[in-house]
C-alpha positions as CSV (number, residue, x, y, z in Angstrom):
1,X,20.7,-6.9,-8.0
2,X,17.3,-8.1,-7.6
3,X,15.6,-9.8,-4.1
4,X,15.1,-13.5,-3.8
5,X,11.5,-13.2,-3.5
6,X,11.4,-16.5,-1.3
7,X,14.1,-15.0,1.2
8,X,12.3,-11.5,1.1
9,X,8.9,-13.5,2.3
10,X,11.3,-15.0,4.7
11,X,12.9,-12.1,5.8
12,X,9.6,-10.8,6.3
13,X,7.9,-13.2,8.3
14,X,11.0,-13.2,10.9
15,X,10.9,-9.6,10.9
16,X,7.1,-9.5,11.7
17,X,7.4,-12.2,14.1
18,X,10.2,-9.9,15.8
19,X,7.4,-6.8,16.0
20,X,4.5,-9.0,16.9
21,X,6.3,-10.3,20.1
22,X,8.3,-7.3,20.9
23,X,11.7,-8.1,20.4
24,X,11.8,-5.4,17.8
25,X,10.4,-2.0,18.2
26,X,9.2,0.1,15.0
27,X,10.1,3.6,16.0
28,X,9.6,6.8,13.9
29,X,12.7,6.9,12.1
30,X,11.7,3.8,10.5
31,X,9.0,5.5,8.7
32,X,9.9,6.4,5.1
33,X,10.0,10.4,4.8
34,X,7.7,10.2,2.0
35,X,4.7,9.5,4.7
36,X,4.8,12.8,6.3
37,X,3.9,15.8,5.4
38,X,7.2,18.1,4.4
39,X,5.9,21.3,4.8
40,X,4.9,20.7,8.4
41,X,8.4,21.1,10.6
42,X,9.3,17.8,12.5
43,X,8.5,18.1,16.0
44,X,10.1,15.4,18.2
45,X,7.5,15.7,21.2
46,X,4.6,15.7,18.6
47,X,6.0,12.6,15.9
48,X,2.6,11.5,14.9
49,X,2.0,15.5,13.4
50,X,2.3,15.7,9.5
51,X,2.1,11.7,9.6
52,X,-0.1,9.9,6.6
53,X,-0.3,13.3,5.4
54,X,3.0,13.1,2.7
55,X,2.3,15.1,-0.8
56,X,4.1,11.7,-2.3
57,X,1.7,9.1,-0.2
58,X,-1.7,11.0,-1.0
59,X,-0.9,11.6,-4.8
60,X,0.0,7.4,-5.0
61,X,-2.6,6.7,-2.7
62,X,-4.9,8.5,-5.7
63,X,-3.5,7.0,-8.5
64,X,-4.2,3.7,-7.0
65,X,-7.7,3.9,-5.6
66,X,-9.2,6.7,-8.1
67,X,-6.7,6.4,-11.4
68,X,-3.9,7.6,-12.4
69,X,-5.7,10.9,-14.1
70,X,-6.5,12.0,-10.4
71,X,-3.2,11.7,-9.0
72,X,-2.5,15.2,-10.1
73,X,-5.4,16.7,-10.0
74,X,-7.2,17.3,-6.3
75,X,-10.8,18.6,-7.4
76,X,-10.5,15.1,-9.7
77,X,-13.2,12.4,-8.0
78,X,-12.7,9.5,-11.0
79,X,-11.5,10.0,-14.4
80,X,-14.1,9.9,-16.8
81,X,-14.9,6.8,-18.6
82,X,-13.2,4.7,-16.7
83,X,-14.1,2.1,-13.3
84,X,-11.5,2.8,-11.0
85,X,-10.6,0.5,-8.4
86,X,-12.8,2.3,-5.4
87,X,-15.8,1.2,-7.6
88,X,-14.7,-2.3,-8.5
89,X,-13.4,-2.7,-4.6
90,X,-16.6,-1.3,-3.9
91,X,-14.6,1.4,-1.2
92,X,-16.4,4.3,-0.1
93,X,-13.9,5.5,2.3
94,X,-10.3,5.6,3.2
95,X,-9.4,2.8,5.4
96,X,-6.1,1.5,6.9
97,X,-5.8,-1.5,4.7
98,X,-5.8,0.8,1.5
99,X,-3.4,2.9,3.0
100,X,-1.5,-0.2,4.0
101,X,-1.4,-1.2,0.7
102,X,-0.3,2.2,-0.7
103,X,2.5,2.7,1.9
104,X,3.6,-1.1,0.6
105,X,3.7,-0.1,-2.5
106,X,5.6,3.4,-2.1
107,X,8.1,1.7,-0.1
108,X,8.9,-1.2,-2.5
109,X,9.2,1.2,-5.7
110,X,11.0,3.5,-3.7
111,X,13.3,0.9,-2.4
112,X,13.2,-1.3,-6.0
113,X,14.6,1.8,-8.2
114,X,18.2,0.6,-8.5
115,X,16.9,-2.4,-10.1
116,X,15.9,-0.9,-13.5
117,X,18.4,0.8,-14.7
């Protein structure tokens, strides 16, 4: 079944909304799994350990920013022949927006897969 993308933004707006002000608390179970790192043990005193560092979030994070040719391949900078989207972004860094925008995009295809069978 697919989303109502105008109920989704809706949804989505409350839900923010609910965060912003502090009625709703975003707590570490909320995080998908595929942002930490799984070969780092979860340690419930230390939840932030492992955290941005997920084999799944940094290979998608790649393929965005740097191509898809450097998603599998770590010694990779750019794929030759070709302008990535660091260059036409002009990014010479990581910052929390891309990774924002990768996390976004990892959740919604992870949570969108039923919809193409």
């Amino acid at each position: 079944m697919r989303c109502n993308r105008v109920v989704a933004d809706a949804l989505y707006r409350i839900f923010m909304e609910k965060v912003l002000t502090g009625e709703t608390k975003i707590r570490d179970k909320d995080f998908p799994s595929f942002l930490y790192d799984e070969t780092i043990p979860y340690d419930p005193h230390n939840k932030d350990e492992g955290l941005l560092q997920g084999h799944v979030l940094i290979r998608a994070y790649r393929h965005i920013i740097t191509g898809p040719k450097t998603a599998l391949k770590p010694d990779l900078i750019k794929a030759k022949n070709s302008r990535c989207k660091s260059e036409k972004i002009v990014l010479t860094k990581s910052d929390r927006y891309t990774i924002a925008y990768t996390v976004s995009q990892g959740s919604h295809n992870s949570s969108c897969a039923n919809d193409h069978q």
